[in-house]
N, C-alpha and C positions, 0 to 999 in steps of 0.2 A: 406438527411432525414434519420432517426436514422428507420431501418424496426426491431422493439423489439422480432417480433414475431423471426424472423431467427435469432436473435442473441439469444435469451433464449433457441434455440435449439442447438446452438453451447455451450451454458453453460452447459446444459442435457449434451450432450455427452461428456464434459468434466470431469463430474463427481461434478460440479457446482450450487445444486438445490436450494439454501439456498444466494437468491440473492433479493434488490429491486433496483430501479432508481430511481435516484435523477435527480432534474433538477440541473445545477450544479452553479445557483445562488442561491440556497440554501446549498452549502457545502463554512459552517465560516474556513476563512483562515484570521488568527491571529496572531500578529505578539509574545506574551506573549510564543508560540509554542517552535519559536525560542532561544526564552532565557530561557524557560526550558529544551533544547537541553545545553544551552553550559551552563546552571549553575543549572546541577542536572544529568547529561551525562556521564557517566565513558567513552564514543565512541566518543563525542565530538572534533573534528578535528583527530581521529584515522580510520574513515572509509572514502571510498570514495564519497558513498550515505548518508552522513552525513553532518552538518555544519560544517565547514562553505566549504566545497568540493562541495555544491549545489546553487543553484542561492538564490537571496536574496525574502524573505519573498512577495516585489510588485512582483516583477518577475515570483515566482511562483503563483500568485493570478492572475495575468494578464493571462497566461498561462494557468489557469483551464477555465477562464471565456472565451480563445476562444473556449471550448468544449458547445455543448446543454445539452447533457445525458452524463451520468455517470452510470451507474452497481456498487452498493456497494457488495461484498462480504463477506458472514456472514462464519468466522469458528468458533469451542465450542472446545474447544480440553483440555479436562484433565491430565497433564504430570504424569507421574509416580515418576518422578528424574530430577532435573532442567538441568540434561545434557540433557535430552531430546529435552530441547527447541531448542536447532541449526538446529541437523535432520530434526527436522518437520516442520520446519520455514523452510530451504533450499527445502526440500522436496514440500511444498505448492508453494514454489515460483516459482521452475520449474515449476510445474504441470500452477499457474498463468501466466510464460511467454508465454508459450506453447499455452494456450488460448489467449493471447493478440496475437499471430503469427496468428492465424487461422482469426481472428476477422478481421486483418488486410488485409489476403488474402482474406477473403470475401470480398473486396471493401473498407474497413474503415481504409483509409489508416494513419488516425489520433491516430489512435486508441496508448493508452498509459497507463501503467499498474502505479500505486502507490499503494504500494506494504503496508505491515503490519508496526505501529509503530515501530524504533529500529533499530538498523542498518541491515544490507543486512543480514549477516550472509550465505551467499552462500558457500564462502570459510571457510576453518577452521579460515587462519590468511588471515584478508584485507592487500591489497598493501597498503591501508591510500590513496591512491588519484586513480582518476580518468585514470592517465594516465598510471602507472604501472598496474591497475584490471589485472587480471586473464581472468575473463569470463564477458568481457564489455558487451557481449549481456544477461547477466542472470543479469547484477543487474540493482535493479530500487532501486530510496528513498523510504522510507518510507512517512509515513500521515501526522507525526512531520515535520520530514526533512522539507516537502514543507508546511509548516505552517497551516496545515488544523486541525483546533478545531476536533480531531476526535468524543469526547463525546457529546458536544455540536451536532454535525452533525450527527451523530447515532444516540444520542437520538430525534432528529425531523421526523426520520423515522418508530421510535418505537422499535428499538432494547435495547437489555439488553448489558450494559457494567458499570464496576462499576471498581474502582481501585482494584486492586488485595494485599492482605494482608502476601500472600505467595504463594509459586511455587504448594500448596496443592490443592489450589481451580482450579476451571474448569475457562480460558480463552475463553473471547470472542473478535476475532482478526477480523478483519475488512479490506480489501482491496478495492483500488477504479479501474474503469478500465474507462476511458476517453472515450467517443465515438463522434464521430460527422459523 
């Protein structure tokens, strides 16, 4: 049983406050996800937390559904310069595995981060597969990667997300953290 109260304290102290739960038959995992990955992707079979480097569209759907709860993760983040996006994206992500560790040694030993639309970007350049990665414990897929409608699925919770026009506007990046 998912105890929400001690895990939104582990969120608090992670720096975490901008969070809601899903139940996680309500997160759309779609297969259209996928073929937006490989035919609109410049990362497309280049990253390792990417397609086709990731299990296939039922796999990951099967996968979500043995979780109850889910923690969506809300970031806002305004880049200054599109080189910005790697830092803060690698930067967020540590800071997110770091809390999937904790969540983990609390008892929850299912516990599984999925991680922001787009490839990992942890490292400057990815090994491209799974088995040469650098830092196999800091990268997770992405929402796409594992075929989850993220827009569709944010917006049933009430969050703000809209396609972005250019690197000018303010981002709203979304990560899921698996709990059971």
């Amino acid at each position: 049983m998912v105890e929400k109260e001690k895990l939104e304290t582990l969120f608090m102290e992670h720096g975490f406050g901008d969070f809601k739960w899903i139940n996680t038959q309500d997160i759309i995992v779609a297969q259209w996800t996928r073929f937006r990955c490989q035919f609109g992707c410049h990362n497309y079979g280049k990253g390792g937390t990417c397609p086709p480097n990731v299990p296939s569209v039922d796999e990951c759907r099967k996968m979500i559904q043995e979780y109850s709860q889910a923690a969506v993760f809300h970031f806002e983040k305004k880049l200054q310069k599109r080189e910005d996006l790697n830092p803060w994206n690698s930067n967020a992500l540590s800071a997110l595995v770091a809390l999937e560790r904790e969540v983990f040694l609390a008892g929850y030993y299912k516990a599984f981060l999925i991680s922001f639309n787009g490839a990992c970007r942890v490292c400057e350049t990815c090994a491209g597969n799974r088995l040469e990665c650098k830092k196999p414990h800091m990268a997770r897929p992405g929402a796409d990667a594992m075929g989850i409608d993220v827009y569709a699925t944010i917006r049933r919770l009430g969050y703000r997300i809209q396609v972005l026009k250019g690197y000018d506007e303010p981002m709203n990046r979304y990560a899921f953290l698996l709990v059971e």
